[in-house]
N, C-alpha and C positions, 0 to 999 in steps of 0.2 A: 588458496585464492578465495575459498568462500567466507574465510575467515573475515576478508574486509568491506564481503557487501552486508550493508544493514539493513534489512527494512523499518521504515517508518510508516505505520500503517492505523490502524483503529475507525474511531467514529468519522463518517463525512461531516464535512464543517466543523472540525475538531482544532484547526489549525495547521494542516500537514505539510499543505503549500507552501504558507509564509515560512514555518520554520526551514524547510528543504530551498528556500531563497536563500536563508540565512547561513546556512551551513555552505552555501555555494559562494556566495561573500565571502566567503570565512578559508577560500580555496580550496576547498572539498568537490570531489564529482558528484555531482549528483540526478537520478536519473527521474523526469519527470512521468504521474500519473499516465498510465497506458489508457485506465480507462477515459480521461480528458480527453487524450489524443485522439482517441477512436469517436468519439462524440465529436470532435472536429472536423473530423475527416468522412464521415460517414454526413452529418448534419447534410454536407455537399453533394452528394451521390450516392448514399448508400439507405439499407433499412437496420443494418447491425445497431441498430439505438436501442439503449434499457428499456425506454416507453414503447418500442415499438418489436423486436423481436428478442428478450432478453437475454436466452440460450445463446441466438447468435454472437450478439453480443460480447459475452462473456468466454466463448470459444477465442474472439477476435484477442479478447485480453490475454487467454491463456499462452496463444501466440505469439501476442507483442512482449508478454514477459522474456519470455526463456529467449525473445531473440536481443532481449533488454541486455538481458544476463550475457549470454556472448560477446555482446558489445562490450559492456563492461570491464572486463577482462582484459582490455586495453588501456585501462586507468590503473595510475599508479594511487597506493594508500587505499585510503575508507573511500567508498562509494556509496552511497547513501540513496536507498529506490523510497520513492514516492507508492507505499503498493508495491504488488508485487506476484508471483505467482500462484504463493497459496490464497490470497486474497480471490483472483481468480476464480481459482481452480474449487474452493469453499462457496464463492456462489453460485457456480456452476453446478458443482454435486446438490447445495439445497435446491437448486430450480429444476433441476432434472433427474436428479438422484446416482447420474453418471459418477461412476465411483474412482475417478482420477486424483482425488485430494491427497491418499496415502502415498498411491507410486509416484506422484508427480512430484510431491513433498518432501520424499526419502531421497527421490537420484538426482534432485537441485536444492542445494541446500545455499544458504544463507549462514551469515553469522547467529551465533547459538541466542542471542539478546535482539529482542525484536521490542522496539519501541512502540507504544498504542497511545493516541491521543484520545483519550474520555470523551463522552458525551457533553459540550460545552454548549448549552442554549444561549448566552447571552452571546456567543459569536457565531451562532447555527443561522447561516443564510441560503435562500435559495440562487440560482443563477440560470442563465440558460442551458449548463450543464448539469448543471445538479436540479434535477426539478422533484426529484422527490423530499417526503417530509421529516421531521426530527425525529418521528414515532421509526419510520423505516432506516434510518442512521442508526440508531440506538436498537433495533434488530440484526444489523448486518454487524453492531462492533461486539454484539454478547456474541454469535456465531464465532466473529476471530478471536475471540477470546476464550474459545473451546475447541477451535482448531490447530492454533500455533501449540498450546501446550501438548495436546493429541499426536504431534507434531517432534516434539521434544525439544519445544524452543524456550525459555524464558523469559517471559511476557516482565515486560517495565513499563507500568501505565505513567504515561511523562504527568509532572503536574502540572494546574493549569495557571500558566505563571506569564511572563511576558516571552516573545520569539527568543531574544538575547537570550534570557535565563533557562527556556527549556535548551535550548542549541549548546551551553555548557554544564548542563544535567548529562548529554548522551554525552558530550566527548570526555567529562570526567568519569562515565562509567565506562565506556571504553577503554579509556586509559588506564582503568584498573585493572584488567584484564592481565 
């Protein structure tokens, strides 16, 4: 089963969204940003926001993954996460030093090829979910880029190419598989 969740993950404003649209066009599952979702839904009633209690936060993600993952499980083929739970679970441990990244890492696994979108400024925007800066994007994708291998995943930094052309960069490396 783990074999066919991917993560797509790396630099915020890297691109992750548009392409995890494109792959969903393309009839693929695919499971949107926990963390969005929680900035959504919190924005309305809650203090679980980055800016505002970021442990909480990030426990909220660690939740919404693995109940991501469950779900998933009910799709047939490649399922494609947006993020994911060592994304989580890695900002979790630097913010707090809670040392979940290994065990949480090890007993939910993913496909062994984990896709990272690079540091791209020329399409790095802020939003009302994303309100932090390029400097802090580009600190959180060198972290997952020393967590997934730690990890025992092998890291594919997508090129920075058009949505179409990265969306069949992953599924021709998948396919080689």
């Amino acid at each position: 089963m783990v074999d066919r969740f991917v993560i797509i993950s790396g630099c915020s404003g890297g691109g992750k969204s548009s392409l995890l649209a494109e792959l969903a066009r393309r009839g693929h599952a695919v499971v949107e940003e926990p963390g969005r979702r929680i900035v959504q839904e919190e924005a309305k009633h809650g203090t679980a926001l980055p800016w505002v209690d970021l442990a909480a936060f990030l426990r909220r993600a660690v939740a919404v993954s693995l109940a991501d993952r469950a779900a998933a499980a009910q799709q047939p083929g490649w399922v494609f996460f947006d993020r994911g739970l060592v994304d989580a679970a890695a900002g979790l441990a630097h913010e707090t030093g809670e040392p979940m990244l290994q065990a949480l890492g090890q007993a939910h696994r993913y496909h062994v090829q984990v896709f990272l979108t690079p540091p791209w400024p020329e399409i790095y925007v802020t939003d009302p979910e994303r309100r932090h800066g390029f400097e802090a994007a580009v600190a959180e994708y060198e972290r997952l880029l020393r967590a997934y291998p730690a990890l025992g995943y092998d890291v594919i930094i997508l090129p920075k190419a058009s949505v179409a052309e990265r969306a069949d960069f992953i599924l021709r490396r998948l396919d080689g598989d």
